[in-house]
N, C-alpha and C positions, 0 to 999 in steps of 0.2 A: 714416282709422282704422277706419271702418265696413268700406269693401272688403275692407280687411288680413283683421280680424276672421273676413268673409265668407269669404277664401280661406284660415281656420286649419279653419272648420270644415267645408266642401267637402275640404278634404283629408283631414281626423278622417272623416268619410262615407266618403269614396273607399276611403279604409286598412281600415274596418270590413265595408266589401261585401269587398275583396278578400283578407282574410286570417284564414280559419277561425280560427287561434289569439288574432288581436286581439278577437273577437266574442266569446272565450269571457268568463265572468265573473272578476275579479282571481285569486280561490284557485282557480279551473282554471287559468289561466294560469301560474300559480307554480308548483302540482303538475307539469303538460304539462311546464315547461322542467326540472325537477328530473328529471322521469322521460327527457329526452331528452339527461342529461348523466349519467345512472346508468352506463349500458352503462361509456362511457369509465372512468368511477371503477373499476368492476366490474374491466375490464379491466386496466387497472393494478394491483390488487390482488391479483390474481392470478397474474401474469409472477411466473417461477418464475429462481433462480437456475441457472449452470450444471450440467450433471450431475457429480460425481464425478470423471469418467474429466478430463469437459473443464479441469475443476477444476486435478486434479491435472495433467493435461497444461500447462498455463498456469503454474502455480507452478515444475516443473520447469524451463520455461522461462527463467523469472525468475531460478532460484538456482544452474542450471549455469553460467552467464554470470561469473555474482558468484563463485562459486567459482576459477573461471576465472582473475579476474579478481587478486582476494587471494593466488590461488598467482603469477602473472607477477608482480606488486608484492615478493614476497617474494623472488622467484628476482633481483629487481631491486637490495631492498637488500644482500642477499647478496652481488650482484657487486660494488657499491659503496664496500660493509665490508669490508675487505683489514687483513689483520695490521698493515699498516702506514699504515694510516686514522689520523689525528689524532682525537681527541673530540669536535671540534667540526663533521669530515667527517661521523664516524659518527652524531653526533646528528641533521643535515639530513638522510642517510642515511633515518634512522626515522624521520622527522616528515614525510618524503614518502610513506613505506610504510604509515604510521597516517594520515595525510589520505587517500589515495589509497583505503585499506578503509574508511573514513569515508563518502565519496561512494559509492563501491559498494555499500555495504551499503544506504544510503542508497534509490538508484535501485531496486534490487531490490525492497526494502520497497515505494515506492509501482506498481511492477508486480503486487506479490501482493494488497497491496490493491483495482486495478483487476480483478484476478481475477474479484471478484466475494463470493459466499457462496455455497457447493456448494449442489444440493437435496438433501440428504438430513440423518437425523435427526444433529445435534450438529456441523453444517457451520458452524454464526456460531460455536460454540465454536473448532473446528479452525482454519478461517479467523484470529482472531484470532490464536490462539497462532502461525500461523506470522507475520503481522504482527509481534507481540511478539516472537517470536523473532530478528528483524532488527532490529526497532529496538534491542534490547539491544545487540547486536553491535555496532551504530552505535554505540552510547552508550558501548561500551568501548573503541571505536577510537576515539573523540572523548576518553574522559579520559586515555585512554593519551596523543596526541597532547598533550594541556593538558597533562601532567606532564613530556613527555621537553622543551617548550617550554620549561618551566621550568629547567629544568637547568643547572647552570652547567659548563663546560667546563675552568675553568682548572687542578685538579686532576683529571687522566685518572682517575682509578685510585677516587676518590670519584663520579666521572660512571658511568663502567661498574658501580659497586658498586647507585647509583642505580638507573641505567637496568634494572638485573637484577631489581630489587626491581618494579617500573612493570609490565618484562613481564612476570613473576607475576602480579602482579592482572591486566594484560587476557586472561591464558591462562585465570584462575579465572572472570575475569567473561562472556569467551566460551564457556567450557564450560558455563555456568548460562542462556546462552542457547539451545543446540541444542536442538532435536524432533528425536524418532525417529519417521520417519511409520509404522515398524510396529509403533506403542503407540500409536494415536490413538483418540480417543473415540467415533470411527467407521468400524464394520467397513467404511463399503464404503467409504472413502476408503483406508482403509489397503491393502486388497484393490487399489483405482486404482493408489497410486503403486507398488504390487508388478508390476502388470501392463503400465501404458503406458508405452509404448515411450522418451518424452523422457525417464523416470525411471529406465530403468535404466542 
């Protein structure tokens, strides 16, 4: 037990000759390691979001695709839906074409989120609204879908009277979700997606 002892404090020795910062007193030590963990902090608080241009370049990205994406689905039910589609063709029809803008809208949203937050002034504002403005979309191709689900089929002509009334609201509810990016709350974002090239 004596040896042990002997060889804790030979080592407490050995640590204290060989490491300027073990020798200092407790609150220098404390201070030393805070100020040798500052820079980092510093540094990370500082990283600046992308520029504008990069910004906007990155969004377009995201919503040419989805756009894209919502016009094929449509062009899809389209072909689907024939004059002489039964109600219950025509409903799976739509509840493929509103799931289908669902996920897309979907994916897009967390693309523009991974965007980032531009630098410049009223970029977390911007940023957001265009987030919101997909997830809305989402949300109206999701209650569209929940309603045309619901439907019942056995009277054609009460189904189609339905389903007319469903697409009104997701036409209202998608209209209440667009941005115009040349009405944003920042000139020089609006001035980006006027000028980089994915955007126009």
């Amino acid at each position: 037990m004596r040896i042990h002892a002997n060889k804790i404090e030979q080592s407490y020795a050995t640590r204290v000759a060989r490491d300027p910062l073990f020798r200092r007193p407790y609150a220098d030590r404390v201070i030393c390691a805070v100020l040798l963990v500052l820079p980092l902090v510093v540094a990370a608080c500082a990283a600046k979001g992308p520029s504008p241009e990069k910004w906007a370049g990155d969004v377009c990205a995201a919503m040419t695709p989805w756009r894209a994406s919502i016009e094929n689905l449509t062009s899809q039910a389209q072909q689907a839906v024939t004059a002489t589609s039964t109600a219950a063709q025509t409903k799976d029809a739509i509840v493929h074409l509103l799931a289908g803008a669902e996920q897309a809208s979907e994916a897009a949203r967390q693309k523009v989120a991974a965007a980032g937050i531009p630098d410049t002034d009223g970029g977390a504002e911007v940023a957001a609204q265009f987030a919101g403005s997909l997830t809305k979309a989402r949300d109206a191709y999701a209650h569209a879908r929940q309603s045309v689900q619901a439907l019942s089929t056995k009277n054609a002509k009460s189904f189609y009277d339905a389903l007319t009334m469903v697409m009104n609201t997701l036409s209202t509810e998608y209209a209440d979700s667009a941005v115009d990016p040349t009405h944003l709350q920042s000139a020089a974002l609006s001035r980006a997606f006027a000028e980089v090239p994915a955007c126009r």
